[in-house]
C-alpha positions in Angstrom: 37.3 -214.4 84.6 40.6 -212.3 86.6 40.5 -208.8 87.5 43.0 -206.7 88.6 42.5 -204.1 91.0 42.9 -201.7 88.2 39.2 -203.1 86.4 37.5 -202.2 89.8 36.7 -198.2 90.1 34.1 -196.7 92.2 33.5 -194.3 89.6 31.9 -197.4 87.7 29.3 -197.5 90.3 26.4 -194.9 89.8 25.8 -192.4 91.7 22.4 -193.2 92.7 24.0 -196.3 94.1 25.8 -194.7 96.1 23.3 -192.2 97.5 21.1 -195.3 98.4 23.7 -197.1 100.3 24.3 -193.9 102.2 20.9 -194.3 103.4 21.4 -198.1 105.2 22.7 -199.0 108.2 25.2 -201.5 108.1 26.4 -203.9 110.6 29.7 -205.5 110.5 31.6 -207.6 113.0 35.2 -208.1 112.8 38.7 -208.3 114.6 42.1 -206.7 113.3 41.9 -206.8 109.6 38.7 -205.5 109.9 39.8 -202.1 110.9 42.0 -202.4 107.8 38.6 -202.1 106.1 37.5 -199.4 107.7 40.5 -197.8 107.5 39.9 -198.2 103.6 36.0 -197.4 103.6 36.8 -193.9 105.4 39.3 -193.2 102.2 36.6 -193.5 100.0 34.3 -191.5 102.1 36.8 -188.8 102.4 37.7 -188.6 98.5 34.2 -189.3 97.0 31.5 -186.8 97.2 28.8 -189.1 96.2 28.4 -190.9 99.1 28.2 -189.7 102.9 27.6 -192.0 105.9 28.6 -192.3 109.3 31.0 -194.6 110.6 31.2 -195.7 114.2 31.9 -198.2 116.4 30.0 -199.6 119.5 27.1 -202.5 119.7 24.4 -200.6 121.5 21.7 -200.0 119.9 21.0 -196.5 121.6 24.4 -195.3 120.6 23.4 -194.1 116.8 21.1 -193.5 114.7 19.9 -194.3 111.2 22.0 -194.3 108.6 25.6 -195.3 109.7 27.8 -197.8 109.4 28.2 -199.6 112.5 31.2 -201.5 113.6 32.4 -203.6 116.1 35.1 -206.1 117.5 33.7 -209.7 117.3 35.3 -212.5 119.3 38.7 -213.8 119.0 41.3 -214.5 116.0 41.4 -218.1 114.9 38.1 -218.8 116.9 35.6 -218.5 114.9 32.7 -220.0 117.1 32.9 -217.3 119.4 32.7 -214.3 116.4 29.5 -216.2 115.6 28.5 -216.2 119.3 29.3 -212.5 119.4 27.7 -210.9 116.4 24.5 -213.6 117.7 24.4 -211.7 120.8 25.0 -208.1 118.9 22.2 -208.6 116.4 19.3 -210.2 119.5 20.4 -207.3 121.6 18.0 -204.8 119.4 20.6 -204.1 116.5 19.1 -206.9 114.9 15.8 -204.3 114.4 17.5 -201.4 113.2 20.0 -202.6 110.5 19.9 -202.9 107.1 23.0 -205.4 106.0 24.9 -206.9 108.4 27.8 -208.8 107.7 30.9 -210.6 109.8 34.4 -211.1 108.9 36.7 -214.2 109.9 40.5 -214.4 110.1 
């Protein structure tokens, strides 16, 4: 099956959904397009009501709180062994205990 960008709406997801997602804390590692991403998550933040959570960036575990979305810049382009190695060291550091999802992005 194809789909086109137009077959993919966030009003298709429920609102409930949403509201529970606004409740985790996500992890996510990343490098340059990953601020694309955020860029793009903050949009839908800003023009969707349904769904509220804070977005920041840092990997210390005292710097937020519970729920947020939680960024940070993990290694270097075209080497992925050391993104790995970073978001390793991120999630043993004591983000590993407080997140919900964590997910990392390569080039």
């Amino acid at each position: 099956m194809t789909y086109k960008a137009s077959d993919l709406s966030l009003s298709s997801i429920s609102t409930k959904s949403l509201q529970n997602l606004s409740k985790k804390t996500i992890f996510f590692g990343h490098q340059s397009v990953g601020f694309n991403i955020i860029d793009g998550i903050e949009r839908v933040l800003k023009n969707d009501g349904r769904i509220s959570i804070p977005i920041m960036e840092s990997t210390n575990a005292k710097d937020f709180s519970p729920p947020v979305f939680l960024h940070f810049r993990a290694g270097v382009n075209t080497k992925p062994e050391s993104k790995i190695k970073a978001f390793e060291n991120a999630i043993k550091s004591g983000i590993g205990d407080l997140i919900d999802i964590a997910f990392l992005k390569f080039c």
